[in-house]
Backbone as CSV, one residue per row, in Angstrom:
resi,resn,N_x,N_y,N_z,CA_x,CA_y,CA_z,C_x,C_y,C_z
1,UNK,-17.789,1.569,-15.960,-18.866,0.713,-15.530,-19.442,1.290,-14.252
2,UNK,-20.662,1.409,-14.103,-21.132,2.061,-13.219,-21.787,1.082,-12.229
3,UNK,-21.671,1.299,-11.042,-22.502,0.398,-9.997,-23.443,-0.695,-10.035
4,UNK,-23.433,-2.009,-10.394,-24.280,-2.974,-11.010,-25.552,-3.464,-9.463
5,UNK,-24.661,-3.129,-8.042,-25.641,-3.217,-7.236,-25.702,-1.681,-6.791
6,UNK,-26.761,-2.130,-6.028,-26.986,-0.949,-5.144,-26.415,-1.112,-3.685
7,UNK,-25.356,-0.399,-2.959,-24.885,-0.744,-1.413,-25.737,-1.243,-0.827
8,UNK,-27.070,-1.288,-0.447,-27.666,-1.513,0.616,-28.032,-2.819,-0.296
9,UNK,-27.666,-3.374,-0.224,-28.178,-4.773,-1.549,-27.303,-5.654,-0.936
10,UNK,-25.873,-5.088,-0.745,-24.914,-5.374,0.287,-24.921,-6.322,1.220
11,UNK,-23.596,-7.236,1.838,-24.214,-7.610,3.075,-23.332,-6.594,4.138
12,UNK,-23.559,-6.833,5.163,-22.833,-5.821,5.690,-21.866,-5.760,6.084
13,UNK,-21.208,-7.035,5.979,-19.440,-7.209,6.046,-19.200,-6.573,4.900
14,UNK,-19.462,-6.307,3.436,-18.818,-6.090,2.762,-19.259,-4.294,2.375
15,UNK,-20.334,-4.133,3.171,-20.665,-2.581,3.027,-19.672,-1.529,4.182
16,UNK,-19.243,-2.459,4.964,-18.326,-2.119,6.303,-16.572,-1.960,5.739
17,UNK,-16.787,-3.174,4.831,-15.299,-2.947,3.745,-15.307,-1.843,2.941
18,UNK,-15.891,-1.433,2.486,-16.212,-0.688,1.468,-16.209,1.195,1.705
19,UNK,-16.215,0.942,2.518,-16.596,2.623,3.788,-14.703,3.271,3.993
20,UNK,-14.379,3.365,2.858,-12.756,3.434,2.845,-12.600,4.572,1.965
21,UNK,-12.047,5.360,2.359,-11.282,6.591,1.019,-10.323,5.895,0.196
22,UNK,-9.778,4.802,0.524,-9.296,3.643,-0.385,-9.415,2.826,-0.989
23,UNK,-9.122,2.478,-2.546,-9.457,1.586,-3.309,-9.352,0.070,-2.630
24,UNK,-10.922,0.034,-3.171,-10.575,-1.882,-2.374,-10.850,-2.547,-3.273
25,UNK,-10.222,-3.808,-3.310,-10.155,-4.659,-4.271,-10.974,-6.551,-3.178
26,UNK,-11.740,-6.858,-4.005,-12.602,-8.188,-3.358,-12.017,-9.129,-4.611
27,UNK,-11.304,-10.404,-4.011,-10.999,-11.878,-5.218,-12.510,-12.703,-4.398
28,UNK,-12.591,-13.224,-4.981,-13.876,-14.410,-4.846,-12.727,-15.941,-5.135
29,UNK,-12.864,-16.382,-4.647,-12.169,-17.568,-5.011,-13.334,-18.897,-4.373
30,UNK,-12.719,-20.393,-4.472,-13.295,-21.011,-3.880,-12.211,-22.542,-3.851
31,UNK,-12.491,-23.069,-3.116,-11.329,-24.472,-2.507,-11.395,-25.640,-3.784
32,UNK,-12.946,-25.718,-4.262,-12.451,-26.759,-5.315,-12.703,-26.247,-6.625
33,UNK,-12.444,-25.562,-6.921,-12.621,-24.819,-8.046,-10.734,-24.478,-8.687
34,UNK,-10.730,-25.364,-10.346,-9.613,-25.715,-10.683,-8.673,-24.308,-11.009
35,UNK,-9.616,-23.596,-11.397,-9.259,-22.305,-12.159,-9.078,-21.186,-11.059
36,UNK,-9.516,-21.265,-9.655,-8.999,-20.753,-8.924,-7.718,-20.693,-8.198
37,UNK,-7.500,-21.923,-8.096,-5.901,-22.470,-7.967,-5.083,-22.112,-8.683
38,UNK,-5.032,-22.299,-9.939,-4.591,-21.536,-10.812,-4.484,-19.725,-10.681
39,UNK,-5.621,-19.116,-10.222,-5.059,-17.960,-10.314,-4.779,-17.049,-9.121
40,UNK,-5.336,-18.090,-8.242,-4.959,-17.153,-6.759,-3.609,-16.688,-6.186
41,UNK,-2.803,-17.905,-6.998,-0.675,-17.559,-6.521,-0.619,-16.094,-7.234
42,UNK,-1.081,-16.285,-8.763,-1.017,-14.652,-9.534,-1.361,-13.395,-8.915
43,UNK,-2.930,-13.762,-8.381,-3.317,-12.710,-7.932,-2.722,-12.214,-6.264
44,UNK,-2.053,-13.321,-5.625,-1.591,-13.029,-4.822,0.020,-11.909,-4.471
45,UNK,0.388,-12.585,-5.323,1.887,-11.714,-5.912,1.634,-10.391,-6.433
46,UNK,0.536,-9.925,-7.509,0.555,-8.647,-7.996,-0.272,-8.129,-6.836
47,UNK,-1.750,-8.435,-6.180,-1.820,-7.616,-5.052,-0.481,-7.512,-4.115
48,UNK,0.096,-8.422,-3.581,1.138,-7.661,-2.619,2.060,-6.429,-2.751
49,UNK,2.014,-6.262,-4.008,2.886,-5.092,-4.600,1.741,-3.518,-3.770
50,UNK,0.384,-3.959,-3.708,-0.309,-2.619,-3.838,-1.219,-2.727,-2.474
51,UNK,-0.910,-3.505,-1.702,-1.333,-3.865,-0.732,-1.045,-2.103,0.964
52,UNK,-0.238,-1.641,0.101,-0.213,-0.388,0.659,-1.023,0.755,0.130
53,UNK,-1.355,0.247,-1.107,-2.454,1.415,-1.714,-3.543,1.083,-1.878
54,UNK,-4.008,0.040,-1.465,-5.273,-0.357,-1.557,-6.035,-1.585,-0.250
55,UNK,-7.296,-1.539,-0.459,-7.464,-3.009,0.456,-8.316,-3.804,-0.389
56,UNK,-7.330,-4.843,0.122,-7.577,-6.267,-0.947,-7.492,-7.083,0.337
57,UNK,-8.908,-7.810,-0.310,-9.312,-9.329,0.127,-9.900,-10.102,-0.646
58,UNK,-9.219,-11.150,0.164,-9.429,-12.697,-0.701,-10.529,-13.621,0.323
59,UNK,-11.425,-13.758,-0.784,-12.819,-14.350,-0.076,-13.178,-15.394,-0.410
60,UNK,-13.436,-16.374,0.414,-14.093,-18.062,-0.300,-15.281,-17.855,-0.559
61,UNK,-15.980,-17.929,-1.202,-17.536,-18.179,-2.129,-18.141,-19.391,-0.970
62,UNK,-17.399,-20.459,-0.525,-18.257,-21.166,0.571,-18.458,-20.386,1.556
63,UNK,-17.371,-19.474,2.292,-17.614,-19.030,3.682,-17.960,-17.629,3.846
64,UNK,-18.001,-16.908,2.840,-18.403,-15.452,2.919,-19.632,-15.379,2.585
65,UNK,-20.476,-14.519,2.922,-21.685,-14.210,2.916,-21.942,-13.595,0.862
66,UNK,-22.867,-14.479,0.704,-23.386,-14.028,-1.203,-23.143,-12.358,-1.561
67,UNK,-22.546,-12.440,-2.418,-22.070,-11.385,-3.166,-22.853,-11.210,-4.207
68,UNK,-23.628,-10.385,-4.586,-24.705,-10.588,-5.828,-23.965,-10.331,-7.061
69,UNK,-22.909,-9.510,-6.841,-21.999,-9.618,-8.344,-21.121,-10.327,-8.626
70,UNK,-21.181,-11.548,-7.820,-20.337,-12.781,-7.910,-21.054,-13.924,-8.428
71,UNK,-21.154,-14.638,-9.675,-22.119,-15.383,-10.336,-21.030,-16.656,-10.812
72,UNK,-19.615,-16.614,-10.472,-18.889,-17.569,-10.357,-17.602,-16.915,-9.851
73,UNK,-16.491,-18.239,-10.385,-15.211,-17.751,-9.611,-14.379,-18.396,-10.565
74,UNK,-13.080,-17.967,-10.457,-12.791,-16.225,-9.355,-12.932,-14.968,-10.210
75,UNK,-13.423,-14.665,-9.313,-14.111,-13.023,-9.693,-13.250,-11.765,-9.288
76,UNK,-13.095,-11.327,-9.281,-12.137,-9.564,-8.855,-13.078,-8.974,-8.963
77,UNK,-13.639,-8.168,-8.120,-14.486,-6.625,-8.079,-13.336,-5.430,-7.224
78,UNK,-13.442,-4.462,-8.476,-12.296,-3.150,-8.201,-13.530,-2.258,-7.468
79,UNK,-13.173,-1.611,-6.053,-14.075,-0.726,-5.788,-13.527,0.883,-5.777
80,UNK,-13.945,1.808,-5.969,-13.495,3.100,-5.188,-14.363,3.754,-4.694
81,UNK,-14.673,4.733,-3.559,-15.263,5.207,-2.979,-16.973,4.435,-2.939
82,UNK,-16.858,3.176,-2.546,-17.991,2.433,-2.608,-18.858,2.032,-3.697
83,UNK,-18.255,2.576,-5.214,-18.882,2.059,-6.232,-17.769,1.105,-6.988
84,UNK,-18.500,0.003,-7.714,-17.971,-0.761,-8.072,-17.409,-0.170,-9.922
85,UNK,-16.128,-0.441,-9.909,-15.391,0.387,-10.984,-15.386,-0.921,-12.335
86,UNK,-14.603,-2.071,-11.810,-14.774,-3.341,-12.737,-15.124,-4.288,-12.275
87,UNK,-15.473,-5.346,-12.865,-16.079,-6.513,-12.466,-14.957,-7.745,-13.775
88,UNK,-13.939,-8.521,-13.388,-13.208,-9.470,-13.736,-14.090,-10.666,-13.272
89,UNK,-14.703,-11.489,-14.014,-14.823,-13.278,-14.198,-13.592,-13.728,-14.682
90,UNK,-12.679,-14.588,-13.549,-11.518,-14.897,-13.992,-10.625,-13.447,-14.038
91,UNK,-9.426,-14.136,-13.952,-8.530,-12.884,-14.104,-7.581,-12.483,-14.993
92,UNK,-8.057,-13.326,-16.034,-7.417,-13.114,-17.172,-5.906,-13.352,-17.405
93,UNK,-5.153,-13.109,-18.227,-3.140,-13.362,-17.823,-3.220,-12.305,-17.006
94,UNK,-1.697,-12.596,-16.753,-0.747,-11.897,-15.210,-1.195,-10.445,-15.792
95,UNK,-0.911,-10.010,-17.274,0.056,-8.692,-17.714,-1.989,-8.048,-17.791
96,UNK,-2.792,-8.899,-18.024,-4.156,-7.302,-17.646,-4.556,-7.594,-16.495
97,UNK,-3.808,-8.143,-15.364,-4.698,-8.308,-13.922,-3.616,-7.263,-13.687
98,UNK,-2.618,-6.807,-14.113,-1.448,-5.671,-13.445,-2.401,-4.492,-14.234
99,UNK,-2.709,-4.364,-15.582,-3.524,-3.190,-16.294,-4.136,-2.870,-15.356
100,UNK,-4.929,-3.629,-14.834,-6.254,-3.281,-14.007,-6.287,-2.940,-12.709
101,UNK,-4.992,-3.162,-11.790,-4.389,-2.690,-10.596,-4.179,-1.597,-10.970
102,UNK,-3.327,-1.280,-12.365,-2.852,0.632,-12.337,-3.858,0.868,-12.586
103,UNK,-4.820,0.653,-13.568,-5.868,1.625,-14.193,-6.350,1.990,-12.834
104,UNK,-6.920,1.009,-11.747,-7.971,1.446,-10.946,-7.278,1.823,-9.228
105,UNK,-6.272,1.483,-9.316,-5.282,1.881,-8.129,-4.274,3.041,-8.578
106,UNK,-3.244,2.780,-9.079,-2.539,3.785,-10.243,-1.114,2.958,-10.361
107,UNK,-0.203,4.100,-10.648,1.038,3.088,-10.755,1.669,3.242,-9.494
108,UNK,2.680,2.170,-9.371,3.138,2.184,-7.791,4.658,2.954,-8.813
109,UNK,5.185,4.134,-7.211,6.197,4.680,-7.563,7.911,3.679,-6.876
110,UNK,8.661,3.906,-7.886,9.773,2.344,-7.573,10.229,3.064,-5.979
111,UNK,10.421,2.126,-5.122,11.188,2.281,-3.921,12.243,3.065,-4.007
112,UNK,12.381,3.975,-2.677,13.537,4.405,-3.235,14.581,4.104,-2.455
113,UNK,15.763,4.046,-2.916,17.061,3.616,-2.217,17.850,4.572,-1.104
114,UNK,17.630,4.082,-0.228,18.724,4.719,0.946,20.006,4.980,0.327
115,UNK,20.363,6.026,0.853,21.511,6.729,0.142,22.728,6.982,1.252
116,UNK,23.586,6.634,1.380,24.730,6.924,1.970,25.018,8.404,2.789
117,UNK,24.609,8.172,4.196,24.769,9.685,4.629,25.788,10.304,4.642
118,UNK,25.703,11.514,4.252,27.306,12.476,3.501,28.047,12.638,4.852
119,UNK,28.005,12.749,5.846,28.713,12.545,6.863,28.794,11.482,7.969
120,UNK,29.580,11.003,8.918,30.184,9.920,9.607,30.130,10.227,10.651
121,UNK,30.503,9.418,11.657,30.232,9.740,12.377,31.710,10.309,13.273
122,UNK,33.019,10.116,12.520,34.203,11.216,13.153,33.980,12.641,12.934
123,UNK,33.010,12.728,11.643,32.829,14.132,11.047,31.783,14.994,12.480
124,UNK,30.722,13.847,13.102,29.989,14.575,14.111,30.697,14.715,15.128
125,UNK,31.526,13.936,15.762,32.640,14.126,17.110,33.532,15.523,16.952
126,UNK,33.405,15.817,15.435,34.982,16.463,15.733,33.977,17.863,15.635
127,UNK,32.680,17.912,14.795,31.542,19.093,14.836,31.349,19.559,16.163
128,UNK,30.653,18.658,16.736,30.456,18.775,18.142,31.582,18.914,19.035
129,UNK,32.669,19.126,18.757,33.896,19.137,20.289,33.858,20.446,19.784
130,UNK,33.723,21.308,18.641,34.105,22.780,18.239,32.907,23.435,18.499
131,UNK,31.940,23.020,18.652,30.750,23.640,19.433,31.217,24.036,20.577
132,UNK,30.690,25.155,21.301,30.895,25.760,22.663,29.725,26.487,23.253
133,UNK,29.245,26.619,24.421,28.430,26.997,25.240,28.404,28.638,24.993
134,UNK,27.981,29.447,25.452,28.611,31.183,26.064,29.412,30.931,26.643
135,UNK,29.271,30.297,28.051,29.937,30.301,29.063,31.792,29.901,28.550
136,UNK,31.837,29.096,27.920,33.282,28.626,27.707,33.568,29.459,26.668
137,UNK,32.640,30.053,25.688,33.068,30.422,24.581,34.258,32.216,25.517
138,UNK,33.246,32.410,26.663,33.384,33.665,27.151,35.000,33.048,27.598
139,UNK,35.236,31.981,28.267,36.299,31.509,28.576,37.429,31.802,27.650
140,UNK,36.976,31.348,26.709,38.267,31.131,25.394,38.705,32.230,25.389
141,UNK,37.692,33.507,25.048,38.165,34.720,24.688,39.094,35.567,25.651
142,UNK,38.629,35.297,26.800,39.759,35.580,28.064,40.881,35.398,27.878
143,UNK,40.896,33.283,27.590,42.307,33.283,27.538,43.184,33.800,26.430
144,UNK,42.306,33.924,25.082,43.293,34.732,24.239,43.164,35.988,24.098
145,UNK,42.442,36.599,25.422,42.990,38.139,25.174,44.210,37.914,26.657
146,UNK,44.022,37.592,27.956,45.050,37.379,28.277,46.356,36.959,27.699
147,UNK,46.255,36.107,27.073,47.441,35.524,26.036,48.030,36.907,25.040
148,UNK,47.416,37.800,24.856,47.757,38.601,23.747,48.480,39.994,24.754
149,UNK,48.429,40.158,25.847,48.756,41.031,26.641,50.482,41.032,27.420
């Protein structure tokens, strides 16, 4: 889907959002609107997952400035590099509002687990006491060539 506005059509809070090498994601929602309630907990939970790969905001239709590709609610507009990629009326079930996070964000890679460091910390005390300077190392050798004489 290719760009349904033109940026400068824009207002300029949302042309100022938009100015990102990162995928941004806009919800439209609104306070008495039944079907928004309904889907804003959803959409809230699967954005938090991607909330590091993308910027997502959640906008009231009363208090944000008119969106011309917003003709009700709730709406999702997927952006990337300032063009608009999809346009969601409603957000459909949980399992294609996640489609539509990978398709247009990608897939998130699983966390990865801290792993048990292979050494302790008696293992660094006893590393470090067998470490030696020149100066002492020059020592040692003294005493075991004295010692050997």
């Amino acid at each position: 889907m290719s760009s349904m506005t033109h940026p400068s059509t824009l207002a300029p809070a949302y042309r100022k959002a938009l100015k990102t090498w990162r995928p941004v994601i806009l919800y439209f929602g609104n306070k008495n609107c039944y079907a928004c309630e309904m889907a804003e907990p959803v959409f809230r939970t699967i954005a938090e997952q991607y909330k590091d790969h993308a910027q997502v905001y959640m906008l009231s239709t009363s208090e944000s400035p008119r969106h011309p590709d917003v003709t009700g609610t709730p709406t999702v507009l997927f952006y990337k590099e300032g063009k608009l990629l999809k346009k969601l009326k409603g957000i459909g079930t949980r399992e294609t509002l996640e489609e539509n996070f990978k398709k247009h964000i990608g897939k998130l890679r699983p966390k990865q687990v801290a792993r048990k460091p292979r050494h302790d910390l008696p293992w660094l005390q006893k590393t470090l006491s067998t470490l030696c300077t020149a100066p002492r190392a020059r020592e040692l050798l003294n005493v075991r060539w004295l010692g050997h004489v």
